[in-house]
Rosetta silent file (secondary structure, phi, psi, omega in degrees, C-alpha in Angstrom):
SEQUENCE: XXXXXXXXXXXXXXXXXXXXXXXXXXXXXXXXXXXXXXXXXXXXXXXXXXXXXXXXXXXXXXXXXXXXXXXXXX
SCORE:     score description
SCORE:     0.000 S_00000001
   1 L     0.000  132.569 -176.758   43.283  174.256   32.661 S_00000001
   2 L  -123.889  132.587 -161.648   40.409  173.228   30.786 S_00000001
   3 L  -138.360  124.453 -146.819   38.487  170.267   31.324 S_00000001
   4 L   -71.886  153.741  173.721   35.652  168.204   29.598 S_00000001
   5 L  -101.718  136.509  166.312   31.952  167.860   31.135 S_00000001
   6 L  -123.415  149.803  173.200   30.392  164.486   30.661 S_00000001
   7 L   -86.043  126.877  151.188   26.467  164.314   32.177 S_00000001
   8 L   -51.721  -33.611  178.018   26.432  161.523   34.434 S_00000001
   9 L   -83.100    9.052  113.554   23.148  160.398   33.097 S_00000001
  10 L   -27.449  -57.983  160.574   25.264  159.438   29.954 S_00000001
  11 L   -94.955   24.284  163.342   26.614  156.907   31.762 S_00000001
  12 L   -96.254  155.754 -159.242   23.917  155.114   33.450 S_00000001
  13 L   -68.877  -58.586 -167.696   22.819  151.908   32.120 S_00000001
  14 L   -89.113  109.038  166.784   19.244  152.538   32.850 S_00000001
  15 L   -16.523  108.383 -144.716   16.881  155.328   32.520 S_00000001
  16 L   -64.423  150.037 -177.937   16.139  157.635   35.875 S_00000001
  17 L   -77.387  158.475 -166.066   12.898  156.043   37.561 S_00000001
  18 L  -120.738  109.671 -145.901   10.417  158.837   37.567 S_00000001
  19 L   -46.802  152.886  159.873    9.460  160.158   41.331 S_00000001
  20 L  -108.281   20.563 -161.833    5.895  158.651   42.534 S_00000001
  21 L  -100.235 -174.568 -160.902    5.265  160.334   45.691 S_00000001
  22 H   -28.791  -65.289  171.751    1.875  162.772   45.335 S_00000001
  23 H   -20.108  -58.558 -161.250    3.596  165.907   44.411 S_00000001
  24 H   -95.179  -34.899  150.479    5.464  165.133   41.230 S_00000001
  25 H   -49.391  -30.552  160.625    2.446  163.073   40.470 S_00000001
  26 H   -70.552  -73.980 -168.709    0.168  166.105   40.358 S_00000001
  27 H   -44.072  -53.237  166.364    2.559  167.968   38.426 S_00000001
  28 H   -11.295  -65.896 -150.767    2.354  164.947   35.790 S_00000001
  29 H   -72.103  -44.900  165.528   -0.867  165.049   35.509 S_00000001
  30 H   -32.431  -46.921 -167.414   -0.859  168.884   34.972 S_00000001
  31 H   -82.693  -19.706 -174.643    1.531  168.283   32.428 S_00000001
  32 H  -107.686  -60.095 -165.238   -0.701  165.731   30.198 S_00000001
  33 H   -43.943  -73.942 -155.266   -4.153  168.079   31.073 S_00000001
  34 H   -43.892  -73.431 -179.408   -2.058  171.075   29.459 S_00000001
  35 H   -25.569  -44.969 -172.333   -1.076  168.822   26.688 S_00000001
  36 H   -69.890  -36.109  160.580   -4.482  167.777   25.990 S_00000001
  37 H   -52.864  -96.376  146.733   -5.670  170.912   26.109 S_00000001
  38 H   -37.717  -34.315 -173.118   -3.485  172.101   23.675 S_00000001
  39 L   -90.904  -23.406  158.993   -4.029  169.429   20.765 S_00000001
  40 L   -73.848  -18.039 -177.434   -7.997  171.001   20.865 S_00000001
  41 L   -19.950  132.558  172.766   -6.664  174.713   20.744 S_00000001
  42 L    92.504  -20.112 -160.285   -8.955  176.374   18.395 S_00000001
  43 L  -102.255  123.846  174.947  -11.968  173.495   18.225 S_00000001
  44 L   -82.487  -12.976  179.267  -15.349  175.020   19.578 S_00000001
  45 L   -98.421  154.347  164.183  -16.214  170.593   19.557 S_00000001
  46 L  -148.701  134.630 -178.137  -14.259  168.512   21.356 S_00000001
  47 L   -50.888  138.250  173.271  -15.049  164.646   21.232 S_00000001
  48 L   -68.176   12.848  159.691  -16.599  163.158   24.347 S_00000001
  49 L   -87.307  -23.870 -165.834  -13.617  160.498   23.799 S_00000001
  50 L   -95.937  -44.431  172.304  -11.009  162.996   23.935 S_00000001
  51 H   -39.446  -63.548 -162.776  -12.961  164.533   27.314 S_00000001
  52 H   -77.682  -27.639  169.930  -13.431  161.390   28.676 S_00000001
  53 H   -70.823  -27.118  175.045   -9.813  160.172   28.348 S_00000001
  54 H   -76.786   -8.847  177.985   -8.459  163.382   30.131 S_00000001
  55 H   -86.195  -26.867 -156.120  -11.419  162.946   33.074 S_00000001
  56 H   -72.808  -54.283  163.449  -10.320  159.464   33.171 S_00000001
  57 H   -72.439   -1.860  172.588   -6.460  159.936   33.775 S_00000001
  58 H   -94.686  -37.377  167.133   -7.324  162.694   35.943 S_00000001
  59 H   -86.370    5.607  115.683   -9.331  160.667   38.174 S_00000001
  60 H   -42.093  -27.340  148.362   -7.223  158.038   38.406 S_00000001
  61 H   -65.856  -60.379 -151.030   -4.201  159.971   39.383 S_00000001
  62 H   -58.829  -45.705 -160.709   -6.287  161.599   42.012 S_00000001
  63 H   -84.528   -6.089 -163.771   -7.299  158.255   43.240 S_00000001
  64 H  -106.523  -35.659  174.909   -3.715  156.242   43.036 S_00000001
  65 H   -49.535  -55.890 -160.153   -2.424  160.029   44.818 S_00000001
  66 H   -72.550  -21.524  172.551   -4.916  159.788   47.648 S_00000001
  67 H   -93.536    9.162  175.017   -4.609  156.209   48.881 S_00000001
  68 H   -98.973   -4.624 -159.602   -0.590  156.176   48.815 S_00000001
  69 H   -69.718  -52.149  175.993   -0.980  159.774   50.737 S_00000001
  70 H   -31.390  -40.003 -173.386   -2.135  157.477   53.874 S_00000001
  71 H   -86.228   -5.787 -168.993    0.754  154.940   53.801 S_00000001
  72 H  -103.150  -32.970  174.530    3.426  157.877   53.520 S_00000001
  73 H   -66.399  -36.651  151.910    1.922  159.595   56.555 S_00000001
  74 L     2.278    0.000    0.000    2.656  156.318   58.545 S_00000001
């Protein structure tokens, strides 16, 4: 008997919400540094614009991580 696969996520209306607690938030951010990273490969310059947006979203994750870590220990 053979029988078709459908992905559930096919049939939702709406796009999966994307986790927020600390963890997968770290990994994020990991995932945009690497990126970022990458699009300079090769450049001995790198703009203070391009620097400062990857310090910027990094401290800002850090800081939106560390005050939700308190309310989750609750």
């Amino acid at each position: 008997m053979i029988a078709p696969v459908i992905s559930l996520a096919a049939r939702r209306s709406r796009p999966e919400q994307t986790c927020t607690c600390v963890q997968h938030r770290l990994w994020d951010l990991s995932d945009r540094v690497r990126e970022a990273l990458a699009v300079t490969e090769g450049e001995l310059l790198v703009s203070r614009e391009t620097q400062a947006g990857v310090l910027e979203d990094v401290l800002a994750t850090l800081a939106e991580a560390v005050s939700t870590r308190t309310e989750a220990e609750r």
